[in-house]
ChimeraX commands (.cxc) that place a marker at each C-alpha (Angstrom):
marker #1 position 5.35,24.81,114.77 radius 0.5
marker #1 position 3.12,22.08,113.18 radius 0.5
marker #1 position 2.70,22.14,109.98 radius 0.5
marker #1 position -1.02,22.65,108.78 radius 0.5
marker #1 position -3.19,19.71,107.36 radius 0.5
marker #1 position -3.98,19.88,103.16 radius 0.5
marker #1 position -7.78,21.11,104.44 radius 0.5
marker #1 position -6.52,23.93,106.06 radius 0.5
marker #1 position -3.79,25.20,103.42 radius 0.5
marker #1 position -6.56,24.68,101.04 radius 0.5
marker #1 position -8.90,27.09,102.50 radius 0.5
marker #1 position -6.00,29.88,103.26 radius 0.5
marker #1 position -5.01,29.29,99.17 radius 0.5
marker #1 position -6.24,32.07,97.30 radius 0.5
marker #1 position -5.61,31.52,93.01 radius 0.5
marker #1 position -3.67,34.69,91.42 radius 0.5
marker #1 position -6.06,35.95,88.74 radius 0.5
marker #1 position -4.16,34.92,85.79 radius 0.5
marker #1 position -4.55,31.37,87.50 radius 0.5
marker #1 position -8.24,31.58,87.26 radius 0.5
marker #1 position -8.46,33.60,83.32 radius 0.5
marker #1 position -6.27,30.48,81.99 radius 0.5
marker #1 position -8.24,27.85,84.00 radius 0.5
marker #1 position -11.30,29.28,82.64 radius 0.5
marker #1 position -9.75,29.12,78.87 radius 0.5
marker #1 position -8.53,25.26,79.12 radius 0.5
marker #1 position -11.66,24.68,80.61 radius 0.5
marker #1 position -13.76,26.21,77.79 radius 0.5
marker #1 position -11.49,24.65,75.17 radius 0.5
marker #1 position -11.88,21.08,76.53 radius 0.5
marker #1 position -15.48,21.95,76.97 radius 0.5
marker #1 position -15.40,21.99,73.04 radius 0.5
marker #1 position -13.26,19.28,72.03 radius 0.5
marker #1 position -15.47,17.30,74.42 radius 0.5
marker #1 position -18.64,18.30,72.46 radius 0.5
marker #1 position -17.54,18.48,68.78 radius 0.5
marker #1 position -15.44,15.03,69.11 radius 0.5
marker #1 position -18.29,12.99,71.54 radius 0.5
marker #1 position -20.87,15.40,72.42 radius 0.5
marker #1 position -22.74,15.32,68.59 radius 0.5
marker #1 position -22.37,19.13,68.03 radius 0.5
marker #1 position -21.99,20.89,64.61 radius 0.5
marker #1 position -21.28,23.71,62.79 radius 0.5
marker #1 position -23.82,25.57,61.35 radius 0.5
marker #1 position -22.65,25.13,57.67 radius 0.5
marker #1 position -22.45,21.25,58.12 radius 0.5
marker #1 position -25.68,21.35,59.74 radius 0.5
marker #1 position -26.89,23.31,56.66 radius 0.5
marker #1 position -25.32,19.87,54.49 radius 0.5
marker #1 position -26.45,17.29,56.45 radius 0.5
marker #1 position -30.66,18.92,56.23 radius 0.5
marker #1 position -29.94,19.66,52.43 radius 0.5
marker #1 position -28.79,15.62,52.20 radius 0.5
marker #1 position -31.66,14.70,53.98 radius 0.5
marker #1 position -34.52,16.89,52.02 radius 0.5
marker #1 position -32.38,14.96,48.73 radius 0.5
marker #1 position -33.16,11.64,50.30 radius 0.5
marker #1 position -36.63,12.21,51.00 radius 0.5
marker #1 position -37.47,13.67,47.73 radius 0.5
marker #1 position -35.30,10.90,45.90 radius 0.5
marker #1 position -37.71,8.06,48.19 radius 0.5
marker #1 position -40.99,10.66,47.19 radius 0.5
marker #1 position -39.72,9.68,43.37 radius 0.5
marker #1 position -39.08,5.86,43.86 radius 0.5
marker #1 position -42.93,5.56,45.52 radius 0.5
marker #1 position -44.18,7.22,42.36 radius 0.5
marker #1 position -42.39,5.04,39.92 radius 0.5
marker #1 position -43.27,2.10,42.09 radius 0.5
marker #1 position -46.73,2.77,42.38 radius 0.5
marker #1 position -47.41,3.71,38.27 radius 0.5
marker #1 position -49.92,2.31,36.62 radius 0.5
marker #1 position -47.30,0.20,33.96 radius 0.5
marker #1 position -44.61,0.33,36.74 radius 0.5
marker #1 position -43.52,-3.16,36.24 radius 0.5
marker #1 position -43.07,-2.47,32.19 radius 0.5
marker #1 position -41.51,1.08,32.83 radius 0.5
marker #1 position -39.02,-0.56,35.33 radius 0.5
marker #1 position -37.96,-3.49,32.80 radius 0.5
marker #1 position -37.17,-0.81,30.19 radius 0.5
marker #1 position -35.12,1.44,33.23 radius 0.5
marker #1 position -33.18,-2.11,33.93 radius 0.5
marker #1 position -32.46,-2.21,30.07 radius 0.5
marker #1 position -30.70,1.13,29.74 radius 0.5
marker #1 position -27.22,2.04,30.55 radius 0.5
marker #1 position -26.23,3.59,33.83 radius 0.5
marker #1 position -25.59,7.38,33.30 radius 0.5
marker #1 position -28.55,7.37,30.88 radius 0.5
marker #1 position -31.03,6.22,34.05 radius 0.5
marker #1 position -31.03,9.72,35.52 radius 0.5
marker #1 position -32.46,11.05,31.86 radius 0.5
marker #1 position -35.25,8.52,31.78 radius 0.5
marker #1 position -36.68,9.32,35.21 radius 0.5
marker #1 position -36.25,13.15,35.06 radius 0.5
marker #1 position -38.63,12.24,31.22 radius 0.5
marker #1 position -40.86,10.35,32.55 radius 0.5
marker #1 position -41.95,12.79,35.37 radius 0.5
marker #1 position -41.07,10.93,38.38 radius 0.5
marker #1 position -38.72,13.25,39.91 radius 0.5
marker #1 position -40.77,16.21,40.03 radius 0.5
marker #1 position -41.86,17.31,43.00 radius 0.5
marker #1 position -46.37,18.39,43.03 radius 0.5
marker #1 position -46.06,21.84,44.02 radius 0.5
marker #1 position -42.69,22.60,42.04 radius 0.5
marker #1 position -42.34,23.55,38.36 radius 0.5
marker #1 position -39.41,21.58,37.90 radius 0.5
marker #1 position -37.51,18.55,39.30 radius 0.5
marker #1 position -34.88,19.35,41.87 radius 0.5
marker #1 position -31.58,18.99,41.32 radius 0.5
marker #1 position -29.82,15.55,41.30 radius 0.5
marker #1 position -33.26,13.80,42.05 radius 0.5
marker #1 position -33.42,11.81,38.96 radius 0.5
marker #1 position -29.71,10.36,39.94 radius 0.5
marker #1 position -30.49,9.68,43.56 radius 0.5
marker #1 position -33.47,8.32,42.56 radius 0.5
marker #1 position -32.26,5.91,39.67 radius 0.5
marker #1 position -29.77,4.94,42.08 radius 0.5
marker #1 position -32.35,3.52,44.70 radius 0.5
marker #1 position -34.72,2.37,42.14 radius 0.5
marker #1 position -31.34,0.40,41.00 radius 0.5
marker #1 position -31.01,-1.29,43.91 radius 0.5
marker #1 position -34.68,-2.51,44.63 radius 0.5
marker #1 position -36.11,-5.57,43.88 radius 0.5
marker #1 position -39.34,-4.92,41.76 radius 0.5
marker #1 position -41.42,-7.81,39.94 radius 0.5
marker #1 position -40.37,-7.50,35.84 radius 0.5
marker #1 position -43.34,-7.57,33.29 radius 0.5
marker #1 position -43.40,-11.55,31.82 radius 0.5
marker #1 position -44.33,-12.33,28.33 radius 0.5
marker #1 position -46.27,-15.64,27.92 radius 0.5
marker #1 position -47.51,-16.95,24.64 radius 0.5
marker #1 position -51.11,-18.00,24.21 radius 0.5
marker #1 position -52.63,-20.25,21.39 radius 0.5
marker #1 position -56.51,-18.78,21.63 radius 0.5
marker #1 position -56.90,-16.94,18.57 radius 0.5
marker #1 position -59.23,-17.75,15.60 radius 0.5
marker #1 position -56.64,-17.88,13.10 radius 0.5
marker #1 position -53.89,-20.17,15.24 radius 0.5
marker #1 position -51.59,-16.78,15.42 radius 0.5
marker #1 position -50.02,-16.40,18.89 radius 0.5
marker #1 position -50.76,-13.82,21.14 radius 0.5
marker #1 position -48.07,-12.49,23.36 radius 0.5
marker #1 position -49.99,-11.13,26.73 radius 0.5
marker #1 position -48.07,-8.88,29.76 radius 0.5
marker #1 position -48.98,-10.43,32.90 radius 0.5
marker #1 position -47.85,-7.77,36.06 radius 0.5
marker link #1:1,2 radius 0.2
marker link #1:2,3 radius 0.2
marker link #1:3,4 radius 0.2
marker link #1:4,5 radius 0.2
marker link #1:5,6 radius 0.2
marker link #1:6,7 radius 0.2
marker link #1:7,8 radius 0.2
marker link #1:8,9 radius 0.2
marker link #1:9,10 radius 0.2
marker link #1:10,11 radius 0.2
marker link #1:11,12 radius 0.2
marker link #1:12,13 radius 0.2
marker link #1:13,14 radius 0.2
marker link #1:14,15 radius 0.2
marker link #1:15,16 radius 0.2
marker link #1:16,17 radius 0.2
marker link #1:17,18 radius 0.2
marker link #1:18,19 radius 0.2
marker link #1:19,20 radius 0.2
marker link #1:20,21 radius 0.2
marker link #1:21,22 radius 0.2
marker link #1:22,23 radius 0.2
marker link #1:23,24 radius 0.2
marker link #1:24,25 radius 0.2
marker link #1:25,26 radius 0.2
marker link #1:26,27 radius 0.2
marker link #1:27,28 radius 0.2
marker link #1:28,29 radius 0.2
marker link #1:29,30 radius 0.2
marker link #1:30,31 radius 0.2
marker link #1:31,32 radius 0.2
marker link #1:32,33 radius 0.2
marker link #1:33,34 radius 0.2
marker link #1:34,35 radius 0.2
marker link #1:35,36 radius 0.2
marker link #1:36,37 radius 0.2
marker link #1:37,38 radius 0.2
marker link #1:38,39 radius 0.2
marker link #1:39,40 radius 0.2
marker link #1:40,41 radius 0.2
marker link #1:41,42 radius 0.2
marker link #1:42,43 radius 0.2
marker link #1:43,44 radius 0.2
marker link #1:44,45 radius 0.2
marker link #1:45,46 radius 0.2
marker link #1:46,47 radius 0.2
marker link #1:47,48 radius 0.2
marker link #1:48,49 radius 0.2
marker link #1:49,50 radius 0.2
marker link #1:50,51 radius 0.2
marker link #1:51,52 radius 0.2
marker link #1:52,53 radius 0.2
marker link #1:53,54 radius 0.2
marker link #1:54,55 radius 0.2
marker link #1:55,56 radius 0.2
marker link #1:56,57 radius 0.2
marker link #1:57,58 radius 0.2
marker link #1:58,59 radius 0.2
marker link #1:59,60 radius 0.2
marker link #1:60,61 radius 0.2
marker link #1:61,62 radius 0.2
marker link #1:62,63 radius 0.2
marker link #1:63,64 radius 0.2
marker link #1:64,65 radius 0.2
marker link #1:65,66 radius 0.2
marker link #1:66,67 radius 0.2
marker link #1:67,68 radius 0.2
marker link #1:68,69 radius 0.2
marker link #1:69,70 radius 0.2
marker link #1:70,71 radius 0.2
marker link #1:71,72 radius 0.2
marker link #1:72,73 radius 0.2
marker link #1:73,74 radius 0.2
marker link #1:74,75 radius 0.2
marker link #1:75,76 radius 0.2
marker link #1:76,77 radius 0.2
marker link #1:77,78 radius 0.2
marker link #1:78,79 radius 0.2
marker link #1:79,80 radius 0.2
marker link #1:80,81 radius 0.2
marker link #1:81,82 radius 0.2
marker link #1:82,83 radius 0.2
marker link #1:83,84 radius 0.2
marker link #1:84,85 radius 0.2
marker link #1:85,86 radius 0.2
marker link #1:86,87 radius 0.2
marker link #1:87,88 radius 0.2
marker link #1:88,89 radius 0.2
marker link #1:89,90 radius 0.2
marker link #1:90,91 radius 0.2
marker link #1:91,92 radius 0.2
marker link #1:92,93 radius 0.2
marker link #1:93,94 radius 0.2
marker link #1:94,95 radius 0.2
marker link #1:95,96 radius 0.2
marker link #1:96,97 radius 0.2
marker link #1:97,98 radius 0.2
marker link #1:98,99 radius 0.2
marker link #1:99,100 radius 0.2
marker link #1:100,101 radius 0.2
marker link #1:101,102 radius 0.2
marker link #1:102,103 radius 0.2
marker link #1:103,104 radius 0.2
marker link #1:104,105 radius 0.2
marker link #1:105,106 radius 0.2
marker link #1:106,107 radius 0.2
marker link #1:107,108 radius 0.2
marker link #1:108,109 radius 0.2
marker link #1:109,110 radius 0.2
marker link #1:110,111 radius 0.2
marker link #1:111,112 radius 0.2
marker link #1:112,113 radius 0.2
marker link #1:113,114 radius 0.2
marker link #1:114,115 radius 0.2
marker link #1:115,116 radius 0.2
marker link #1:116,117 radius 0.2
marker link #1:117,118 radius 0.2
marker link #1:118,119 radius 0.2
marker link #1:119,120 radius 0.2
marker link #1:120,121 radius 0.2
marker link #1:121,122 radius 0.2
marker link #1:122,123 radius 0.2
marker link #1:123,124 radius 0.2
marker link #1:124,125 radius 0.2
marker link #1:125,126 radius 0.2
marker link #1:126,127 radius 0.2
marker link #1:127,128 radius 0.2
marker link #1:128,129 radius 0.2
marker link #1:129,130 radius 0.2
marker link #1:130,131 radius 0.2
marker link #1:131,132 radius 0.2
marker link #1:132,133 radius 0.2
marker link #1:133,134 radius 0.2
marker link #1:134,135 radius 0.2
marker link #1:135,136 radius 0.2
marker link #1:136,137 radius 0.2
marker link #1:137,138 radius 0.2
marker link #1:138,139 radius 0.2
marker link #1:139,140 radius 0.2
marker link #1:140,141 radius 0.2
marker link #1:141,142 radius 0.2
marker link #1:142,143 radius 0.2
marker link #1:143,144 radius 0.2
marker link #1:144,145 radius 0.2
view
């Protein structure tokens, strides 16, 4: 007798049904490692982080456009350039910049993301110049922004 072609054993095979519970499992499994590794997916309690990381940022870059656009922004920003590093956070939380309008207080860690980027950005300084116009020859000192 011939033997039969690969079509026709594959239509007479017929899987055992432990055969098809485990092929089901591997597939499921690679299903996941495939989406956690490539696919983008998350858990729900990093997903939680990475929105609580991004509401920081925004509220940190809601505090730098309020320092930035002060009215004596260019003096305030000399004296926050003056001032030691872990004594930044302090000056910004005191001067009012990290609180958000319809909250009572500032959020917490604002004032240290927030000193951080205001750190890092490149903001015109106040310059003194001296001026010889006064009645008496005295100079005058005058802050040009």
């Amino acid at each position: 007798m011939a033997e039969k072609s690969l079509l026709l054993r594959w239509e007479d095979w017929r899987p055992p049904k432990w055969g098809l519970f485990w092929s089901c499992v591997s597939v499921s499994i690679l299903t996941m490692v495939v989406g956690f590794t490539w696919g983008g997916w998350v858990t729900g309690g990093t997903a939680k982080e990475m929105t609580q990381e991004a509401r920081r940022n925004l509220a940190a870059t809601f505090c730098v456009n309020r320092f930035v656009t002060d009215a004596d922004a260019a003096a305030q920003y000399a004296k926050f350039m003056q001032i030691s590093d872990w004594q930044r956070d302090e000056f910004i939380h005191e001067g009012g910049w990290a609180k958000m309008p319809p909250l009572d207080r500032p959020l917490a860690g604002i004032a240290d993301l927030c000193a951080d980027k205001l750190a890092t950005i490149q903001m015109p300084v106040a310059k003194s110049t001296t001026g010889a116009s006064t009645t008496d020859g005295a100079a005058t000192t005058t802050v040009v922004q």
